[in-house]
C-alpha positions in Angstrom: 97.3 97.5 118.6 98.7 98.0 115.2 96.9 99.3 112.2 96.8 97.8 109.2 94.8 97.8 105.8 94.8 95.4 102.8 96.3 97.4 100.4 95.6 95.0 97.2 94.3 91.7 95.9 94.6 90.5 92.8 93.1 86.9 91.0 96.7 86.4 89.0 98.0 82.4 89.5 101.0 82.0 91.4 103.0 79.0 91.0 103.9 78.7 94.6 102.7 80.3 98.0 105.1 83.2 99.3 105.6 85.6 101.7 107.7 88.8 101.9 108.4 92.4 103.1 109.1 95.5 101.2 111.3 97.8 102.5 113.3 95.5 104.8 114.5 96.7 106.8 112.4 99.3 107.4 111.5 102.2 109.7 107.9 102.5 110.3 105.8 101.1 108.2 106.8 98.0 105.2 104.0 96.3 102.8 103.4 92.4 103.7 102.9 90.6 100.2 102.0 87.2 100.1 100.7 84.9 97.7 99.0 81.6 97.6 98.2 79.6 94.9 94.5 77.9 95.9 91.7 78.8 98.1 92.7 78.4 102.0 92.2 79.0 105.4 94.9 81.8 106.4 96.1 83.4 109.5 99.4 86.1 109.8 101.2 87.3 112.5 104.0 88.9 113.3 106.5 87.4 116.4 109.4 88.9 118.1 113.2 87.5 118.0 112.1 85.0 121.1 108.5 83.5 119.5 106.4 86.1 121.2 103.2 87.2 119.2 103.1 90.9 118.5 100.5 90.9 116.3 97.9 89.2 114.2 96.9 90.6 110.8 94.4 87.9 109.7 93.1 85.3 112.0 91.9 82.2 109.8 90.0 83.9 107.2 89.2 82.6 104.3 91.1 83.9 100.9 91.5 83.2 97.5 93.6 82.5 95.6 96.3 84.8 94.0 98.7 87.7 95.1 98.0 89.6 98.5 99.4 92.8 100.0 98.8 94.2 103.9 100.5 97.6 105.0 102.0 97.2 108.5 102.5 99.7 110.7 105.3 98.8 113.1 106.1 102.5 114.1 105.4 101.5 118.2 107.7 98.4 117.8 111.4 98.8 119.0 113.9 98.0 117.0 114.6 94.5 115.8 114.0 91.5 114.5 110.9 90.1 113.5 109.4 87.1 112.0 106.3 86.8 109.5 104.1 83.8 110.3 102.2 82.9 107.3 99.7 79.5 108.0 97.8 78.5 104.9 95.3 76.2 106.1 96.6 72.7 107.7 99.1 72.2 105.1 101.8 74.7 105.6 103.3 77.7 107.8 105.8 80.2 105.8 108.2 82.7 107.8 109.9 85.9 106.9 112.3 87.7 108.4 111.5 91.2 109.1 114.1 94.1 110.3 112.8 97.1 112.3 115.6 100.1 112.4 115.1 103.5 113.5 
């Protein structure tokens, strides 16, 4: 529904998993970074203000460790607020809070 395209991996350590959005808020499109810091399971979607799924970026695939980046391409959503799902294998689930503007 959305295209999207990994933008960037790197194998640098990172001290602790992460998520975030850059620009937010943005109009059309913002870059997902997120980082984990071992070797997981992960899925990432995106939800609407009332816990519907708009979109999944990565659907339990496995990754690496290290610093991640996804371009987005929320030009078809409306304006709002939406919410970055991040699951890194059983162990933990990360959100950010994304603004869409016109």
């Amino acid at each position: 529904l959305f295209p999207y395209t990994t933008l960037f991996r790197s194998p640098e350590s990172v001290q602790s998993d992460y998520i975030t959005s850059y620009p937010n808020p943005f109009n059309y499109n913002t870059t997902i970074t997120y980082g984990i810091k071992k070797e997981a399971t992960v899925s990432l979607a995106v939800y609407n203000y009332i816990e519907q799924e708009v979109e999944v970026l990565i659907d339990n695939e496995i990754y690496h460790s290290g610093k991640h980046e996804i371009n987005f391409d929320g030009s078809k959503l409306p304006q709002g607020v939406y919410y970055l799902n991040l699951a890194i294998g059983n162990e933990k689930i990360l959100v950010s809070k994304m603004i869409k503007t016109y």
